[in-house]
C-alpha positions in Angstrom: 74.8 89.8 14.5 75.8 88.8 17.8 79.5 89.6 18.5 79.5 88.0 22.4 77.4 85.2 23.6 78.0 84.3 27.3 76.2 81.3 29.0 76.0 80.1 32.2 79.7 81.9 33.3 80.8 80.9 36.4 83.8 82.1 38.6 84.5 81.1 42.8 87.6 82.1 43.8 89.5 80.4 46.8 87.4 77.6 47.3 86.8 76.0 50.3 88.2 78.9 52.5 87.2 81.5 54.4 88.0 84.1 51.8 85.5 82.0 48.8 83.8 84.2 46.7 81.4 83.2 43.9 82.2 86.4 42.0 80.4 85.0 38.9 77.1 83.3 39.1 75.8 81.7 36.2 75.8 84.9 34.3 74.2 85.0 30.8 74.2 87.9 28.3 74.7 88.5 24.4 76.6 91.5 23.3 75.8 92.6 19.8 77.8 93.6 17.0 78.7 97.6 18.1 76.5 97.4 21.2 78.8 99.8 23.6 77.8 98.5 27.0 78.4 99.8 30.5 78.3 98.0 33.5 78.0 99.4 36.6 77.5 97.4 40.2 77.8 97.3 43.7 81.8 97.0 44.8 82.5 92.9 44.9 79.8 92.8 42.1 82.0 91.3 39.7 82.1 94.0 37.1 85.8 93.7 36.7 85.8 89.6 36.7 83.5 89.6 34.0 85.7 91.5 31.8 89.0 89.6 32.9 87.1 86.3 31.2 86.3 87.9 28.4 89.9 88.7 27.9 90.9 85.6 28.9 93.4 86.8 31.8 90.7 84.6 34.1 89.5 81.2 33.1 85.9 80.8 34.0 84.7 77.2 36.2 81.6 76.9 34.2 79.9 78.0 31.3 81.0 79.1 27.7 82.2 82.3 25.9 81.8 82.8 22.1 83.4 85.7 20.3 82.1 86.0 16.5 80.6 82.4 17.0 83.6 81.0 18.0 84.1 79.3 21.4 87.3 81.4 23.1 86.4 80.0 26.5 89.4 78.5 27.5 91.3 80.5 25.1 94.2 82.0 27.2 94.1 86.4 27.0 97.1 86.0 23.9 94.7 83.9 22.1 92.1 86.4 21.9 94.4 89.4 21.0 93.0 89.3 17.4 89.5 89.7 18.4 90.1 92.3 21.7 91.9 95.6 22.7 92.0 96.9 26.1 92.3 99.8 28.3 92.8 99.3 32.1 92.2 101.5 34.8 96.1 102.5 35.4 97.2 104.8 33.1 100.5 103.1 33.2 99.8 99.6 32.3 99.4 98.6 28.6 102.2 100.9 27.4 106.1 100.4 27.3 107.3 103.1 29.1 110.8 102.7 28.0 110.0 103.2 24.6 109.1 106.7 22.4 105.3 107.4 21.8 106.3 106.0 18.4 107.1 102.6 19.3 104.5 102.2 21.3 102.5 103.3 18.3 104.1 100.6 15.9 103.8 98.3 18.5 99.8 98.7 18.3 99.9 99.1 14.6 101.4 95.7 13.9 99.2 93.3 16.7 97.7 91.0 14.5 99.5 91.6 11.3 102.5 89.2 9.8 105.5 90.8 10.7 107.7 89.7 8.4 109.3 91.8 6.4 109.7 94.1 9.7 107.8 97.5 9.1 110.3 100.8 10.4 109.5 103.6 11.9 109.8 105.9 8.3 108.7 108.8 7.2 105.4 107.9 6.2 104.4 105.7 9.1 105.6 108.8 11.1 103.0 111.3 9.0 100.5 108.7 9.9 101.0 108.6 13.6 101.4 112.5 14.0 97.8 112.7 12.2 96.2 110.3 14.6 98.1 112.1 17.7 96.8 115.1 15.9 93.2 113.9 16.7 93.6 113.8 20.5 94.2 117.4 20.5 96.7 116.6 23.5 99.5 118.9 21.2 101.0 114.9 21.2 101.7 115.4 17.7 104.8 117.1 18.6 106.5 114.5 21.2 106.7 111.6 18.6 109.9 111.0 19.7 109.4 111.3 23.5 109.8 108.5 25.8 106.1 106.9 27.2 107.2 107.5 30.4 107.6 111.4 30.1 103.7 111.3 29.7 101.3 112.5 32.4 98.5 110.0 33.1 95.9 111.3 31.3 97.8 112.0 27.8 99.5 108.3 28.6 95.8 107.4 28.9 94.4 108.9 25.4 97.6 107.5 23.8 96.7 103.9 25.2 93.1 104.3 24.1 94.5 105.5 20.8 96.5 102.5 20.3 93.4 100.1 20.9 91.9 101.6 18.0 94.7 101.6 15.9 94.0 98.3 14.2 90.2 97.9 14.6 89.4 95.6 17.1 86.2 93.6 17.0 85.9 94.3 21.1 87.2 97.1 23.2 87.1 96.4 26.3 87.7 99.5 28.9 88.3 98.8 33.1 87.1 102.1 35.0 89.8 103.7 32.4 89.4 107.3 33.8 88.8 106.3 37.6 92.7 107.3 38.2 92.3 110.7 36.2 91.3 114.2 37.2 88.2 115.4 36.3 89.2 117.7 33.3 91.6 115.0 31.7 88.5 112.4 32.4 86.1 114.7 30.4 88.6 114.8 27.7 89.5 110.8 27.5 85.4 109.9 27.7 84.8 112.3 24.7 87.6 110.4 22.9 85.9 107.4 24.0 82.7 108.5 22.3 85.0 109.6 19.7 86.4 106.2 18.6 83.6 104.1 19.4 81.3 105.8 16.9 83.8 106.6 14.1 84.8 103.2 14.3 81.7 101.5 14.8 83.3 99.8 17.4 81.7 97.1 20.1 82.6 98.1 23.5 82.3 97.2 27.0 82.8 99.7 29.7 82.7 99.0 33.5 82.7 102.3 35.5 81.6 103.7 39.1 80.6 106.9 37.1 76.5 106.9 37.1 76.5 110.1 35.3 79.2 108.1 32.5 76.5 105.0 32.4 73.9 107.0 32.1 75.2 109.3 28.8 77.3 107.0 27.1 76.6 103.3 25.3 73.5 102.0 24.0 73.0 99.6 26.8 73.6 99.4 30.3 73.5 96.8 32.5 73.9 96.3 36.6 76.0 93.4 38.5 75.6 92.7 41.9 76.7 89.8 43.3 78.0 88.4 40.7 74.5 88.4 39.3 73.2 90.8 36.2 70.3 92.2 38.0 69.2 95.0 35.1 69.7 95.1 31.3 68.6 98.8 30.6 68.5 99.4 26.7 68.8 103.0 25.5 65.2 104.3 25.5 65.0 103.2 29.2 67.8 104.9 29.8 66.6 108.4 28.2 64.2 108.5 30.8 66.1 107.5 33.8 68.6 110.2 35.6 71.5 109.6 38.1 68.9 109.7 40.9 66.9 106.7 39.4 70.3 104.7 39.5 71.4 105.8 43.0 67.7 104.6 44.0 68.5 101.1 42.2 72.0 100.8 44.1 69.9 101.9 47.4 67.4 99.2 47.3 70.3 96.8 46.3 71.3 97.9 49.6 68.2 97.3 51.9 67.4 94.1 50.2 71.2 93.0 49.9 69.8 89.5 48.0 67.7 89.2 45.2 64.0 87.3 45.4 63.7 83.9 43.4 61.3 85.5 41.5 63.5 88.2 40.3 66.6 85.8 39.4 64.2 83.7 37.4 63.0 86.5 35.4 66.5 87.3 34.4 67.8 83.9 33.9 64.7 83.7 31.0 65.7 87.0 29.7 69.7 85.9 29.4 69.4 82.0 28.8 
C-alpha cells in the first residue's frame, strides 16, 4: 500500500528577487506503507522543505500530495494532524514547557480523539504514562509531575519522540531530531527511534546530516540536491555501501555541482 504519493512538487521561494530559490523541483516519490526513509543532501538541498510540505507548514506552487489516497495538498499542517506526528530538530519545540511531563503526555494522548467528556490526569492514566516513561530508560518515570522545562534536551527530546508515538500516527516525520544533542544522548534517542518505528510498524521519514545514521537505519534512503532527488537507495544497496561510498556521492555532487539531462531523465521515469 502506498501511504505517500508525491508528484511533480514544486517550491521557489522569493520570486523574482535576488534571494529566489527553487528549493523544490518537480520532485516525485512514493513512500510506502512503513517504509522509514532517510534523506540526506547537500545543505540548500531541500531536505527540510520537503518535509515542511508534507506537514503542510509550507504550501507547495505545483504538484500534488496524497496521504492514504487522499489529496492533503493544500491542506494546511492542522489538517493533517490526524495522519502526521513530528519531531523537529530543537529539543524545545513541540513541547509545552510550562506544563508537567504529564500534561504534555495527555496532551499527545488525546490529538485526534473527541474530547468530550474531558479525560483527567487519574490514577490509571498516570500508571500508563510512568510505563511508557519507563521504556525510555531516562529514570523519567519518576518526574511525572515535573515541569517540561526542568528537562535537559535530550530526555525533552525522547519525551517529544515518545509523545509522537503515543497515538499511532500513520507518518512520523523526524527534522535532523538529534543534530542539537551530544553524542551519547544522540545514540540513546536513535535507538529509541529504531525502537518505535519497528514496534509500531510505523512509516517514517527522517532527514539527517548523519551518513553513518542513513546508512544503518530505514529501509530506504534517498539523496536531494538541489532540490532534486538524485538517488533512491533501497536496503540491499545499502548493505553494500559504507560511509565512504556516500561521502564519494556528496564529492562528485560537488565537482559536477549540476546534474546531466541524462541523469534527470532517468529519475524523473523512475518517480513519475
Amino acid at each position: 500500500m502506498t501511504m505517500i504519493e508525491i508528484a511533480g512538487l514544486t517550491k521557489l521561494f522569493n520570486a523574482g528577487s535576488l534571494d529566489e530559490v527553487l528549493a523544490l523541483d518537480d520532485v516525485c516519490l512514493e513512500i510506502r506503507e512503513h517504509d522509514f526513509l532517510t534523506v540526506i543532501g547537500t545543505n540548500g538541498s531541500g531536505k527540510s522543505t520537503l518535509l515542511n510540505v508534507i506537514a503542510g507548514n509550507i504550501i507547495p506552487d505545483k504538484g500534488i500530495i496524497r496521504i492514504k489516497g487522499k489529496e492533503v495538498t493544500r491542506h494546511p499542517d492542522f489538517k493533517r494532524a490526524k495522519y502526521i506526528a513530528r519531531v523537529f530538530q530543537n529539543p524545545f519545540q513541540g513541547t509545552a514547557p510550562d506544563m508537567t511531563i504529564a500534561e504534555n503526555l495527555l496532551m499527545a494522548w488525546l490529538r485526534g480523539k473527541h474530547r468530550w467528556p474531558l479525560l483527567s490526569l487519574n490514577r490509571k492514566i498516570k500508571s500508563f504514562f510512568r510505563d511508557q516513561l519507563a521504556s525510555l530508560d531516562m529514570d523519567l518515570e519518576k518526574r511525572l509531575e515535573n515541569v517540561m522545562g526542568t528537562l535537559s534536551g535530550g530526555q525533552r527530546q525522547a519525551v517529544t519522540l515518545l509523545m509522537a508515538v503515543l497515538q499511532t500516527p500513520d507518518v512520523l516525520l523526524l527534522d535532523e531530531h538529534t543534530a542539537a544533542l551530544d553524542p551519547k544522548t544522540a545514540a540513546q534517542v536513535i535507538r529509541l527511534t529504531r525502537k518505535f518505528v519497528e514496534e509500531h510498524h510505523l512509516t517514517a521519514i527522517m532527514v539527517t546530516h548523519s551518513m553513518n545514521q542513513a546508512l544503518e537505519l530505514g529501509n530506504r534512503t534517498i539523496m536531494m540536491h538541489h532540490g532534486r532527488i538524485i538517488d533512491d537507495i533501497s536496503s540491499e544497496e545499502k548493505k553494500k555501501l559504507t560511509i565512504d561510498d556516500f561521502l564519494n556521492k556528496f564529492e562528485d555532487i560537488r565537482k559536477q555541482e549540476k546534474l546531466t539531462p541524462e541523469l534527470i531523465g532517468r529519475l524523473k521515469a523512475l518517480y513519475c
